[in-house]
VOBA-1610 file (N, C-alpha, C; in pm, whole numbers, padded with zeros to 5 digits, always signed):
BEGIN
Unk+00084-00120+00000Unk+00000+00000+00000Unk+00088+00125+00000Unk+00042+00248-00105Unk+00158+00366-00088Unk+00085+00480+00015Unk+00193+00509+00095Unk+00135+00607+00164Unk+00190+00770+00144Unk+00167+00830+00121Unk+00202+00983+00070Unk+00196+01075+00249Unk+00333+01093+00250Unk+00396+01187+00360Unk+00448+01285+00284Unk+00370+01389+00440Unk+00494+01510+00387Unk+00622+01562+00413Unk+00729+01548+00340Unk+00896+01508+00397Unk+00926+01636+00398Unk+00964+01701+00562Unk+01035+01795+00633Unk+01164+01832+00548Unk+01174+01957+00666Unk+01354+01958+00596Unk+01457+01889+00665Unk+01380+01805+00836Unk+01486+01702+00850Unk+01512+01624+00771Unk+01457+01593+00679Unk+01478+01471+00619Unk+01487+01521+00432Unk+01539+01626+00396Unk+01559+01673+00292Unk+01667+01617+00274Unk+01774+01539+00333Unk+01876+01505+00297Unk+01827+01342+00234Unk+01741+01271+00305Unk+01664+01140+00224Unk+01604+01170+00071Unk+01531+01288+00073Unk+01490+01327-00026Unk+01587+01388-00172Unk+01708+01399-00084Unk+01800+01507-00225Unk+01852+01358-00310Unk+01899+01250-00156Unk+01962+01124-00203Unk+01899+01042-00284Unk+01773+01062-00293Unk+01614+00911-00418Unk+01655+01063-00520Unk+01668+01166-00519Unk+01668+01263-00630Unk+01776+01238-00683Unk+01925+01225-00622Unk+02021+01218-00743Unk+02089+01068-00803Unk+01976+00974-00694Unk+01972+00862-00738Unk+01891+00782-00861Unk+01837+00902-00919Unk+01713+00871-01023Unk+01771+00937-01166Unk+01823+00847-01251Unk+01866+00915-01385Unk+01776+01019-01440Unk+01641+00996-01428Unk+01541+01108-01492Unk+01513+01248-01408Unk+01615+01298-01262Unk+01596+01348-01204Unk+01666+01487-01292Unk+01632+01608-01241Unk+01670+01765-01289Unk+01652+01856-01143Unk+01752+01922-01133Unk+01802+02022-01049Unk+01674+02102-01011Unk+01543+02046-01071Unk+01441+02088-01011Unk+01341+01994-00902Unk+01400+01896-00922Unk+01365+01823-00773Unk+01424+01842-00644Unk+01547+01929-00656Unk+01568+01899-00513Unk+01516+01990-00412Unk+01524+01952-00299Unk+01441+02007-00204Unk+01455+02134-00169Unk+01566+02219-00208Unk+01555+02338-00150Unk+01499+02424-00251Unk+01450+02412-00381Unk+01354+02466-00371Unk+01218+02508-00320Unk+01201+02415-00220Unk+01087+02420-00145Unk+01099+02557-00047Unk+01227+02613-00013Unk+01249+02698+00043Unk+01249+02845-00051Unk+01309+02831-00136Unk+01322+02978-00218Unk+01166+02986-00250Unk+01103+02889-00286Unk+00917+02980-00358Unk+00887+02961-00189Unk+00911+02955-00092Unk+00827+02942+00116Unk+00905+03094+00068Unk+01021+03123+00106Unk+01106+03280+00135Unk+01066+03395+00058Unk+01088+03374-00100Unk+01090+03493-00199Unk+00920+03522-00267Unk+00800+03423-00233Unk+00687+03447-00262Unk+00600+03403-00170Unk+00663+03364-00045Unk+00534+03329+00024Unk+00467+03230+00017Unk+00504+03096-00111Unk+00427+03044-00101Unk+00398+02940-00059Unk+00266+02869-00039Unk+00256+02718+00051Unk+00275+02616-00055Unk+00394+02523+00019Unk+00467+02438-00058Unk+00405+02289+00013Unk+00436+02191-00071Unk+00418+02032+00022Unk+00492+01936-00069Unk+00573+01889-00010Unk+00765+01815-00061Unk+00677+01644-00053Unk+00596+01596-00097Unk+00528+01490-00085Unk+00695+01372-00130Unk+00655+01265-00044Unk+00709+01108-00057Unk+00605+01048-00074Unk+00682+00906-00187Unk+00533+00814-00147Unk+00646+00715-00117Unk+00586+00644-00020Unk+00668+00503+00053Unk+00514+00362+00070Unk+00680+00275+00032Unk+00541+00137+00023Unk+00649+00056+00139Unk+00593+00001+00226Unk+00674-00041+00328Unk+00799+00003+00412Unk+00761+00177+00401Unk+00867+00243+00448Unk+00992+00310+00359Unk+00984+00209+00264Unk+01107+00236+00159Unk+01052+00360+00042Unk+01146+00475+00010Unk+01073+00580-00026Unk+01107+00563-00160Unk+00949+00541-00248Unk+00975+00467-00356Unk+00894+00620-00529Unk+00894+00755-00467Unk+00844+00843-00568Unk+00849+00967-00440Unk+00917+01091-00491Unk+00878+01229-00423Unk+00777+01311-00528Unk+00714+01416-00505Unk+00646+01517-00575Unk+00646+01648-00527Unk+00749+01699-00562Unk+00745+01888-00532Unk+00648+01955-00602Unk+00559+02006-00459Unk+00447+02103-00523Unk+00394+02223-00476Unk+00371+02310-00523Unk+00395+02489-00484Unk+00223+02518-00486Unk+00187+02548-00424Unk+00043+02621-00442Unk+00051+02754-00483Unk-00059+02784-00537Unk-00082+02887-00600Unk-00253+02942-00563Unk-00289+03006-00455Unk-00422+03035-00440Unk-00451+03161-00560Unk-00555+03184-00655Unk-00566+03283-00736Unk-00677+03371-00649Unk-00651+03487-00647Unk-00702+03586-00623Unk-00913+03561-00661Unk-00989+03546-00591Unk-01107+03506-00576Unk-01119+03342-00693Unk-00983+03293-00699Unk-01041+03157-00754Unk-01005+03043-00622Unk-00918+02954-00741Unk-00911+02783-00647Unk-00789+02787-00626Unk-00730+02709-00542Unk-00577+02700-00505Unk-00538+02534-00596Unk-00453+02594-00702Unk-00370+02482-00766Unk-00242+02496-00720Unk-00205+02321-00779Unk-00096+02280-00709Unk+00025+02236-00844Unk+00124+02310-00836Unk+00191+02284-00954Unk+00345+02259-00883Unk+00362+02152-01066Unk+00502+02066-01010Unk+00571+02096-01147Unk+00714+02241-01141Unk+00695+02315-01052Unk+00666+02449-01118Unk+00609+02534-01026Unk+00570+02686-01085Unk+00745+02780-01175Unk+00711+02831-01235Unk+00819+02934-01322Unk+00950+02814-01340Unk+00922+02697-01381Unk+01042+02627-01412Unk+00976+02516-01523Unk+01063+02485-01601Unk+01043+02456-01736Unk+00923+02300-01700Unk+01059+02196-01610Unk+00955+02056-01619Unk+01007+01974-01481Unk+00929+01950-01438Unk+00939+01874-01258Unk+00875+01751-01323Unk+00790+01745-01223Unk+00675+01624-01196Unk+00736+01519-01068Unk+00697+01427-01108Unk+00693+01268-01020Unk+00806+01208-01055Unk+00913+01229-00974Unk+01022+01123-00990Unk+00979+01004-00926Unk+01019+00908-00988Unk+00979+00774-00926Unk+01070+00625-00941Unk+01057+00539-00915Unk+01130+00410-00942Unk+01057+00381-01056Unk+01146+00272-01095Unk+01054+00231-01237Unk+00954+00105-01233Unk+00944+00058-01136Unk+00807-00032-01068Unk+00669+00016-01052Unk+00685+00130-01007Unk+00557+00185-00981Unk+00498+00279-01088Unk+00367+00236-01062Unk+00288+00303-01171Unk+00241+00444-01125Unk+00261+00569-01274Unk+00244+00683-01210Unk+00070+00716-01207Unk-00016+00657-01216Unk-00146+00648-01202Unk-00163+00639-01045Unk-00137+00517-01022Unk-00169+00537-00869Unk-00084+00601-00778Unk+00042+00667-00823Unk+00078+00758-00743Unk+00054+00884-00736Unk-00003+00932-00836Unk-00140+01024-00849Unk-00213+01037-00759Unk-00336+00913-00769Unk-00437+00872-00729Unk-00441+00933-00569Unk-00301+00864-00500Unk-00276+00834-00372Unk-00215+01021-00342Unk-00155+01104-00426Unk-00109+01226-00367Unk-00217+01275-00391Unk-00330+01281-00467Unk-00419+01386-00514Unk-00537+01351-00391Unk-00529+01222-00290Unk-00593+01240-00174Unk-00571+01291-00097Unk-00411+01316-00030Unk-00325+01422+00002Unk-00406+01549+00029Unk-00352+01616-00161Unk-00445+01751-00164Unk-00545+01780-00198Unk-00645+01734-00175Unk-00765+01718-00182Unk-00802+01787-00028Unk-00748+01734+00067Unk-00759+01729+00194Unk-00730+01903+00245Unk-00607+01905+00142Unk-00562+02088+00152Unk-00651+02172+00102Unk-00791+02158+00012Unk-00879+02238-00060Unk-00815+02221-00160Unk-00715+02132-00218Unk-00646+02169-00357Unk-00765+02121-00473Unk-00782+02239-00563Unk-00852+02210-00673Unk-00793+02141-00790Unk-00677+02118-00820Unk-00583+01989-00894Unk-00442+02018-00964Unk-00386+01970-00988Unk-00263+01975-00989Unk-00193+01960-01097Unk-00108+02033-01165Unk-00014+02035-01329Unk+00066+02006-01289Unk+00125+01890-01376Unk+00261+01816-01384Unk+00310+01863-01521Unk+00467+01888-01490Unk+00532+01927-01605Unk+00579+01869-01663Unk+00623+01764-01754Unk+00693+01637-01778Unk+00734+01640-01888Unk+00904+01599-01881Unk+00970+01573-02030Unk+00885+01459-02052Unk+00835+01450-02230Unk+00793+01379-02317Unk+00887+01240-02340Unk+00855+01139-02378Unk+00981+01007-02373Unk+00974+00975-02526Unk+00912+01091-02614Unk+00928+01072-02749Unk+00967+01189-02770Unk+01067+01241-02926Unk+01113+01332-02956Unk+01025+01327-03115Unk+00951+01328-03103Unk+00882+01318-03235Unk+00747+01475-03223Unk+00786+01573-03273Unk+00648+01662-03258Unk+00666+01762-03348Unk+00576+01861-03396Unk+00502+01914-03475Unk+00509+02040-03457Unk+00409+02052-03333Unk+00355+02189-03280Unk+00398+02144-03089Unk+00350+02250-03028Unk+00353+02284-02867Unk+00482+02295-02812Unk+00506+02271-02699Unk+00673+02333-02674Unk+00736+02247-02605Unk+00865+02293-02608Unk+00940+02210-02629Unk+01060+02256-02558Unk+01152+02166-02471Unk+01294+02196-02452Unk+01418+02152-02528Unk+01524+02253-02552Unk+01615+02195-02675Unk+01703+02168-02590Unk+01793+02059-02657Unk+01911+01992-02558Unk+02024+01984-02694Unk+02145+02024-02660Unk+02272+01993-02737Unk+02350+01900-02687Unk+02387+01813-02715Unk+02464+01684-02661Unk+02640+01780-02652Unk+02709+01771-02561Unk+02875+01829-02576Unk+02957+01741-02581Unk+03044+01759-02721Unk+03194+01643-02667Unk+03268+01725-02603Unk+03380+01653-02546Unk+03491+01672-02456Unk+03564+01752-02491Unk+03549+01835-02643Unk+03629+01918-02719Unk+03602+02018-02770Unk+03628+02149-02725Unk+03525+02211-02751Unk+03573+02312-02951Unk+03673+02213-02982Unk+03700+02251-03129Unk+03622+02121-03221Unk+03609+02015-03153Unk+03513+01939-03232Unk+03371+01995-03250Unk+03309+02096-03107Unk+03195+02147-03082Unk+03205+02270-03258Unk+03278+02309-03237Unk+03296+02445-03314Unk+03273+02381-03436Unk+03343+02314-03481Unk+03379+02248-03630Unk+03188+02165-03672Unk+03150+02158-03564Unk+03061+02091-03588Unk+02907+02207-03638Unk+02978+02290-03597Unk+02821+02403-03631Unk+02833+02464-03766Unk+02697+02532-03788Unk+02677+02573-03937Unk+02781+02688-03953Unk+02821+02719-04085Unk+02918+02820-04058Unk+02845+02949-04019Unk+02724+03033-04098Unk+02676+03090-04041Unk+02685+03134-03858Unk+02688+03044-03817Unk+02656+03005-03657Unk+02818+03070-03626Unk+02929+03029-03650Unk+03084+03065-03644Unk+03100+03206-03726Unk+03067+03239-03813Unk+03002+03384-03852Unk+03000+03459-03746Unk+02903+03414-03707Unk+02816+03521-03635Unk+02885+03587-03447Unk+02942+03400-03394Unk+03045+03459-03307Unk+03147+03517-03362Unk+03228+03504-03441Unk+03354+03600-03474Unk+03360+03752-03516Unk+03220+03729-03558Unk+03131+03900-03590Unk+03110+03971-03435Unk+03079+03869-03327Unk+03106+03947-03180Unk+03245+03967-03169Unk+03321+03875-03178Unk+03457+03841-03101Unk+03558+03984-03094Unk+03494+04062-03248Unk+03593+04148-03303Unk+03516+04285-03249Unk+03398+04262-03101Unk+03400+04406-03101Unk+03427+04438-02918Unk+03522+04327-02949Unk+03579+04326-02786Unk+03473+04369-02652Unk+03412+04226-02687Unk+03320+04227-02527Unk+03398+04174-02414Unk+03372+04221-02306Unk+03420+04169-02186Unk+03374+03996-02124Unk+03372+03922-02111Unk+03305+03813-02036Unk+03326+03758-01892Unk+03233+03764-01850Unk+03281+03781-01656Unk+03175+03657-01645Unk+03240+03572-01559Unk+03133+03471-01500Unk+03177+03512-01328Unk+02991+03449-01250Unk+03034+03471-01123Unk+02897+03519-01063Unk+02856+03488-00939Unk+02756+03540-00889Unk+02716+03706-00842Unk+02795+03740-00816Unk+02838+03897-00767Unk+02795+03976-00894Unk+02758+03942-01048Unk+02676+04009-01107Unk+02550+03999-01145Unk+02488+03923-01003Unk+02324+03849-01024Unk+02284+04076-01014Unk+02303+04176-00978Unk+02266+04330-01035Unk+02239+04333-01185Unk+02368+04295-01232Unk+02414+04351-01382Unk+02295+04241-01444Unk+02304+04165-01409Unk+02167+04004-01516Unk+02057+04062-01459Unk+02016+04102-01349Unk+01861+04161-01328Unk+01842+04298-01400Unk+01945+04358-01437Unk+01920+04476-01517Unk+01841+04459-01640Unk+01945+04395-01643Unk+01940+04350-01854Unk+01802+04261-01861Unk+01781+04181-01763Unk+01653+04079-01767Unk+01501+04164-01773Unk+01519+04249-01663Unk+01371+04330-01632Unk+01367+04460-01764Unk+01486+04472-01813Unk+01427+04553-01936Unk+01369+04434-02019Unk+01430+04339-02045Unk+01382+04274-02156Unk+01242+04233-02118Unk+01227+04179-02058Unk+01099+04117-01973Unk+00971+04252-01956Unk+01011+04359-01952Unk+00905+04479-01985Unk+00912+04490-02132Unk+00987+04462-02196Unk+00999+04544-02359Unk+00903+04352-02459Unk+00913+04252-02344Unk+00832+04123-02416Unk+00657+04161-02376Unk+00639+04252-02254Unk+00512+04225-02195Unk+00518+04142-02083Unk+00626+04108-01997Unk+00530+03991-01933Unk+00609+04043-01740Unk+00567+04020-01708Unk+00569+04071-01557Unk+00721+04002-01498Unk+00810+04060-01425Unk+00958+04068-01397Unk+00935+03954-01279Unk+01021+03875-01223Unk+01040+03803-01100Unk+01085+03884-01023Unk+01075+03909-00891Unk+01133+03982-00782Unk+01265+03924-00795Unk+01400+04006-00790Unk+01522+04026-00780Unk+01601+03909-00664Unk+01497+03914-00569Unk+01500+03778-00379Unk+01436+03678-00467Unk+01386+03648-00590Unk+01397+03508-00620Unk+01477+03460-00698Unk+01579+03535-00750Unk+01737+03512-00782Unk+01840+03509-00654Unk+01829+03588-00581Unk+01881+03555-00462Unk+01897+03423-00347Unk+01759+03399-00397Unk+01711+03262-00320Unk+01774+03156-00405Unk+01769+03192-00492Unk+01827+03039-00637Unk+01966+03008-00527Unk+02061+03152-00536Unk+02248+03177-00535Unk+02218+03113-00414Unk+02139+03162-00289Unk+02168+03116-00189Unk+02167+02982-00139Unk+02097+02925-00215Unk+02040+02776-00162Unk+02125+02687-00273Unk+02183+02721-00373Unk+02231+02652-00467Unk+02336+02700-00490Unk+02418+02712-00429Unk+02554+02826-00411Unk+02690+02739-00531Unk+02675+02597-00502Unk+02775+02539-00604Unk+02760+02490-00750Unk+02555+02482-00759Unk+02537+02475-00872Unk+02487+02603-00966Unk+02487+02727-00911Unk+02446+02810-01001Unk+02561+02914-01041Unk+02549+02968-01136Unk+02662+03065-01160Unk+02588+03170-01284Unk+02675+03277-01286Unk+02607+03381-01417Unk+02703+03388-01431Unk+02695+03405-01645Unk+02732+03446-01734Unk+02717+03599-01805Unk+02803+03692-01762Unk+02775+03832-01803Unk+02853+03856-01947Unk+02835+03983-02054Unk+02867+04048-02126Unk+02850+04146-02162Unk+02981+04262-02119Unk+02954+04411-02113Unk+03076+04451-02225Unk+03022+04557-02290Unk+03099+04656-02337Unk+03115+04792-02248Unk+03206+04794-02268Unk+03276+04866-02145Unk+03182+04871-01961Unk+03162+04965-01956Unk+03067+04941-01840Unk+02910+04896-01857Unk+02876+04864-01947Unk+02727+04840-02032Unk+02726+04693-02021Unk+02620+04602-01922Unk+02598+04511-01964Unk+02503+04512-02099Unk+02544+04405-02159Unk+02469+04374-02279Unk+02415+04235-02292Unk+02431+04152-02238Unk+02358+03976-02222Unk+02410+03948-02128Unk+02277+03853-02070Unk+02362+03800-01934Unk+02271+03645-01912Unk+02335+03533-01838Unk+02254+03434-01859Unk+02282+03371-01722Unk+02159+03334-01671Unk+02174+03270-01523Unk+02195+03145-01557Unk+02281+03016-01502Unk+02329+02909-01493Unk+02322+02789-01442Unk+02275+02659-01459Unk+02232+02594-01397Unk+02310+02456-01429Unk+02365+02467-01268Unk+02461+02280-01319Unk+02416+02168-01194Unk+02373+02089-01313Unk+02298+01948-01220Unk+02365+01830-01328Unk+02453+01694-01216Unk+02519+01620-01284Unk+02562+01671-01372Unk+02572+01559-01518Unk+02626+01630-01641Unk+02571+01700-01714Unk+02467+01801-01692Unk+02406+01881-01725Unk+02408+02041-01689Unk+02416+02095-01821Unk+02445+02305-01823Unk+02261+02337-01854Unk+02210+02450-01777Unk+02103+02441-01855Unk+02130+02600-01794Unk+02016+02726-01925Unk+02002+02838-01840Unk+01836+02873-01899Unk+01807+02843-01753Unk+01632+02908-01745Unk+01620+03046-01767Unk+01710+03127-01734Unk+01692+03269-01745Unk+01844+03344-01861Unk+01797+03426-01956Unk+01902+03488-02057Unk+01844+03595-02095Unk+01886+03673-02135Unk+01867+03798-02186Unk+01999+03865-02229Unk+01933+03993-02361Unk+02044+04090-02403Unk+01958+04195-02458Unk+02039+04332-02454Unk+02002+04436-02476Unk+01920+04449-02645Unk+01818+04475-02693Unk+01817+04506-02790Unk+01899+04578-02928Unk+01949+04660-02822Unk+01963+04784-02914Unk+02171+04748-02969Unk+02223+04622-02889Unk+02368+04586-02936Unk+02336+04438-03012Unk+02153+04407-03037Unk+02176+04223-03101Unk+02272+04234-03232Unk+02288+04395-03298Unk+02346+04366-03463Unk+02497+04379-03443Unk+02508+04326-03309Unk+02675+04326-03275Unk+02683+04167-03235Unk+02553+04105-03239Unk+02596+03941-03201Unk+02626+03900-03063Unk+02628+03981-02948Unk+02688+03961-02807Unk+02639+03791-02769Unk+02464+03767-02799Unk+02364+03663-02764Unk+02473+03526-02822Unk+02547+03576-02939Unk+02619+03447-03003Unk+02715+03448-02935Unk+02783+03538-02883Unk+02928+03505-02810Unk+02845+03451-02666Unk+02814+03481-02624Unk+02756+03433-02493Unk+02687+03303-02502Unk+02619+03241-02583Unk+02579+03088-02603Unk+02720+03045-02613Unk+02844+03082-02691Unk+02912+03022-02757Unk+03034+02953-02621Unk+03021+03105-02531Unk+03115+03082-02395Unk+03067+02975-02303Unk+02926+02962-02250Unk+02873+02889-02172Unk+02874+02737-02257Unk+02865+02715-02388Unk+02898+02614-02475Unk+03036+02542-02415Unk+03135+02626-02450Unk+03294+02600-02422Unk+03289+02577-02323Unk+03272+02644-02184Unk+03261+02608-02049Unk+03243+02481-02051Unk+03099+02427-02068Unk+03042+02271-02066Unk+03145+02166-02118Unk+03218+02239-02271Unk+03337+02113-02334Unk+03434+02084-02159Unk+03501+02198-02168Unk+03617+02228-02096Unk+03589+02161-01963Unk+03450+02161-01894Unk+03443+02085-01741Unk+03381+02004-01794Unk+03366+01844-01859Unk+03317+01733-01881Unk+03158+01774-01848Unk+03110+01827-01854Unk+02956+01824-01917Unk+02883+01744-02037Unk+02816+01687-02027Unk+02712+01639-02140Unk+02658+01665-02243Unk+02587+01737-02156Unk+02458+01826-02225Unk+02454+01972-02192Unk+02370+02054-02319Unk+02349+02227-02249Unk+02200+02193-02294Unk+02068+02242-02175Unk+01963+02299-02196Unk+01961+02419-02264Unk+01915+02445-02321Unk+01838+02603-02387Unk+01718+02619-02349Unk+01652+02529-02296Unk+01487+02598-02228Unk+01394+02575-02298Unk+01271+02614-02248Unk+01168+02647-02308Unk+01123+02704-02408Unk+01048+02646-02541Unk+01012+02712-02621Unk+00947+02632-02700Unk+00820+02741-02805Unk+00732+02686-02869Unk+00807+02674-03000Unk+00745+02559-03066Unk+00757+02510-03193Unk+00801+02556-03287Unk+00879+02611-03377Unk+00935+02693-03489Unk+00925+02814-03409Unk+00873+02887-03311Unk+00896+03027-03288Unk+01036+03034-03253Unk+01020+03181-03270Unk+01190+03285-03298Unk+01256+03205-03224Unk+01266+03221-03077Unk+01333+03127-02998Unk+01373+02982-03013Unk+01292+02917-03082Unk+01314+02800-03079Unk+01421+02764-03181Unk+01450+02888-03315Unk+01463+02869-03437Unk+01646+02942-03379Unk+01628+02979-03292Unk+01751+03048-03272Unk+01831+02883-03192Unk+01771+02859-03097Unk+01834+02729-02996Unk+01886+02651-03108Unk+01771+02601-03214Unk+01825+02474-03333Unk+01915+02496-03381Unk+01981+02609-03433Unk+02077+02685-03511Unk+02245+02627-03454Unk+02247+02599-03331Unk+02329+02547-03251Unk+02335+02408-03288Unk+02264+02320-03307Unk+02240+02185-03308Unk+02165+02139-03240Unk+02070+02193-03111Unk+01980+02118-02969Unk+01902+02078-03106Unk+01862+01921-03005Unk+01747+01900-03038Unk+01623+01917-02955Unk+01499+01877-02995Unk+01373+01936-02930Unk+01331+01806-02838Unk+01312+01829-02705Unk+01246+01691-02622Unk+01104+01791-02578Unk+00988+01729-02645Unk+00874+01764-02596Unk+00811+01810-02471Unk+00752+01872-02421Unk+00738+01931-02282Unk+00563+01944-02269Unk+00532+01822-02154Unk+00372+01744-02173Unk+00321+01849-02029Unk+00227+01944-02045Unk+00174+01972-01877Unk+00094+01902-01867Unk+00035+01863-01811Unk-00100+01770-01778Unk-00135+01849-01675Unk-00319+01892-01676Unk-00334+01926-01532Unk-00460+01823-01542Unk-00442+01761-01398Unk-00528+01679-01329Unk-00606+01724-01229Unk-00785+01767-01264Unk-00864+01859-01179Unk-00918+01686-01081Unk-00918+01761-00919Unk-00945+01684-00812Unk-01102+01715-00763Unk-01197+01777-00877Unk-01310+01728-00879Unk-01365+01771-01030Unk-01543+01796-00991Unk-01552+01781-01091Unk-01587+01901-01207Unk-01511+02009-01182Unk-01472+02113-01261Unk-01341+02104-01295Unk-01352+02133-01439Unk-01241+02092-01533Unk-01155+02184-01525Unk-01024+02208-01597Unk-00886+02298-01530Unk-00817+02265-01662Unk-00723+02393-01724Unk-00677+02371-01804Unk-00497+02380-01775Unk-00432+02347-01802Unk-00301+02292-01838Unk-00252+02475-01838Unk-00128+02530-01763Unk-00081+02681-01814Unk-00029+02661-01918Unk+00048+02612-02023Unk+00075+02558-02134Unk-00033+02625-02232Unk-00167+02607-02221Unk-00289+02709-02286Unk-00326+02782-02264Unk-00232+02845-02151Unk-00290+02993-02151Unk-00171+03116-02147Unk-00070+03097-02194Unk+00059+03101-02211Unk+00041+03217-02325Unk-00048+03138-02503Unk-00089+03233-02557Unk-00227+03277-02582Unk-00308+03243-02491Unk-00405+03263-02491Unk-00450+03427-02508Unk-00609+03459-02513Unk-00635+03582-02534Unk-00598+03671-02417Unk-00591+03626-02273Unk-00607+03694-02163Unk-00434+03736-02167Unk-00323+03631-02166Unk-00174+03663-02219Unk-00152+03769-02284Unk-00249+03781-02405Unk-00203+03897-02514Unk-00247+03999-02436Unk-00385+03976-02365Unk-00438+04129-02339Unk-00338+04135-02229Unk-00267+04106-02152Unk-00172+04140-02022Unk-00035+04195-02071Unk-00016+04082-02197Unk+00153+04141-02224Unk+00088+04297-02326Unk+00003+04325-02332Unk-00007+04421-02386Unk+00017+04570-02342Unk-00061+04514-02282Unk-00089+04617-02094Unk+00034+04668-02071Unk+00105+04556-02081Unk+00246+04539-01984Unk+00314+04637-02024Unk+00319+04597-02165Unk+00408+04713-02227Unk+00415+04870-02211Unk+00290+04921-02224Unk+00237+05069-02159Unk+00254+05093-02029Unk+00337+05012-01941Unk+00321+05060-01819Unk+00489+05108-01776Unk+00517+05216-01711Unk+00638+05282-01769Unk+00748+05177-01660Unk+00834+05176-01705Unk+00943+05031-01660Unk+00960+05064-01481Unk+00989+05182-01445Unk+00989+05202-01287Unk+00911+05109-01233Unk+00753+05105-01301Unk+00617+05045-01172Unk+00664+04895-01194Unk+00708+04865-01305Unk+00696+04756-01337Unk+00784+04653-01230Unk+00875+04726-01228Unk+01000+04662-01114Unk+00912+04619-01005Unk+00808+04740-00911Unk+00742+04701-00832Unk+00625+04627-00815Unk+00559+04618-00919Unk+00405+04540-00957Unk+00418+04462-01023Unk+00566+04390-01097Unk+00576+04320-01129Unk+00608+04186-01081Unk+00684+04162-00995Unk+00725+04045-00895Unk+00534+04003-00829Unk+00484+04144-00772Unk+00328+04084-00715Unk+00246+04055-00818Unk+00256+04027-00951Unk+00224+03980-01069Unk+00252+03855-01106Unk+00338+03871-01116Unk+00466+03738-01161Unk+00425+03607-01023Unk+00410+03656-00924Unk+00377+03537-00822Unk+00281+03413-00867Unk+00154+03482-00944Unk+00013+03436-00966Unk+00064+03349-01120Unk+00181+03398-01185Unk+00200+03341-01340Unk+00276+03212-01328Unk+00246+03094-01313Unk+00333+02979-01296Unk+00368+02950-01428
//
């Protein structure tokens, strides 16, 4: 019989150990995120185990989200690409469902989105995370891209950008991020939920900066789990892209990965042939599908954030967004951004 507990932070150290003991696991299972969305938003978290005779055989990190006069959903995990249900490979993820969604049920939870890499690379349309496989070399890496692509860094190389890695410019990456993030429409993260990342993840995170002279111009937050580079957060100035900085900066965090035995580099999130996605391929990633499922815990139906991403209410917000002059945004944006998983 599985029983679904909720695992403390005494015992976050049981929980980090079934996490990096699980090949399908990502730097978004481990437990201290449970602390940065409790600290930097307030919000009510529950670090679920399921154990069948004691032995802890599936965890589920899940963040609530109460909406402002709606239902409180439960997502695995909020503002990060793909979580879900790590598990052994015995157990079926139906009834470990079954058995957490009695759990929150119990909390008022109205139901719960799982984020889940796809186990087919075969798709069309919807979105998608790109992955580049790295050899050990990072002149085999080079030799291996379109020339265009080698173009385009050597077209940076020659206008002498600076490149600084290091946490101490998580300022200079929130600069460059919250312009971009006002100039897309879409509401900024509070500045303490980058803070919370550095603090709690002090050996796996790092930033990637690029300034001309005192001017940042791209900057990319960093994420190292096992043999894996991934960056959830990037940005660059508009007004220097016809100088290429975005290519020298993929190209550095690339080399990095050869140079320390890395695997793989994530590029993130993104929909189907859009700009973004068309920029990641250009590199070589390929696309691993990205499934939300939301599972409503009665009997009003719930849609997946995945559809409402571009939905009509999206456009009318990032619209908004844009007209609102960048000062407020800094401040009304993080109490915005809380509610957007």
């Amino acid at each position: 019989m599985i029983v679904i507990q909720e695992i403390t932070k005494n015992d976050s150290s049981r929980w980090d150990s079934f996490v990096y003991s699980q090949d399908e696991s990502d730097y978004s299972h481990l437990y201290d995120w449970k602390s940065i969305y409790e600290e930097s938003y307030a919000l009510k978290t529950f670090y679920l185990g399921a154990f069948d005779d004691h032995n802890l055989i599936a965890v589920l990190p899940t963040v609530l989200i109460k909406y402002p006069f709606g239902k409180k959903v439960a997502y695995s995990l909020p503002y990060l690409n793909y979580c879900g249900i790590l598990k052994t490979g015995l157990y079926d993820k139906g009834s470990l469902l079954l058995a957490v969604s009695e759990f929150l049920k119990v909390q008022d939870v109205h139901g719960i989105e799982l984020r889940n890499l796809a186990a087919t690379d075969c798709l069309t349309e919807g979105i998608c995370t790109l992955k580049l496989s790295l050899p050990n070399d990072e002149e085999v890496l080079w030799n291996g891209f379109n020339p265009k692509v080698r173009n385009q860094i050597r077209k940076a190389q020659k206008h002498e950008f600076d490149i600084k890695w290091g946490t101490d410019y998580l300022d200079s990456f929130y600069k460059i991020y919250a312009k971009n993030m006002h100039l897309l429409g879409t509401p900024v993260h509070s500045i303490k939920f980058f803070e919370k990342i550095i603090e709690k993840f002090t050996a796996q995170t790092d930033l990637l900066t690029v300034f001309k002279g005192n001017t940042v111009v791209a900057s990319m937050f960093v994420m190292k789990y096992k043999k894996s580079l991934s960056d959830p957060w990037a940005s660059s100035l508009k007004e220097y892209l016809e100088y290429n900085p975005n290519m020298l900066m993929y190209w550095e965090v690339l080399k990095f990965g050869c140079q320390n035995n890395f695997d793989e580099f994530d590029f993130g999130r993104s929909r189907i042939n859009a700009g973004t996605y068309r920029f990641k391929a250009q590199w070589g990633a390929k696309p691993t599908p990205l499934v939300y499922e939301f599972y409503s815990f009665d009997e009003k139906k719930g849609k997946s954030s995945s559809s409402t991403y571009r939905g009509k209410k999206a456009e009318i917000l990032s619209s908004f967004w844009k007209h609102i002059p960048y000062k407020i945004t800094l401040w009304l944006g993080p109490k915005t951004r809380k509610y957007i998983p």
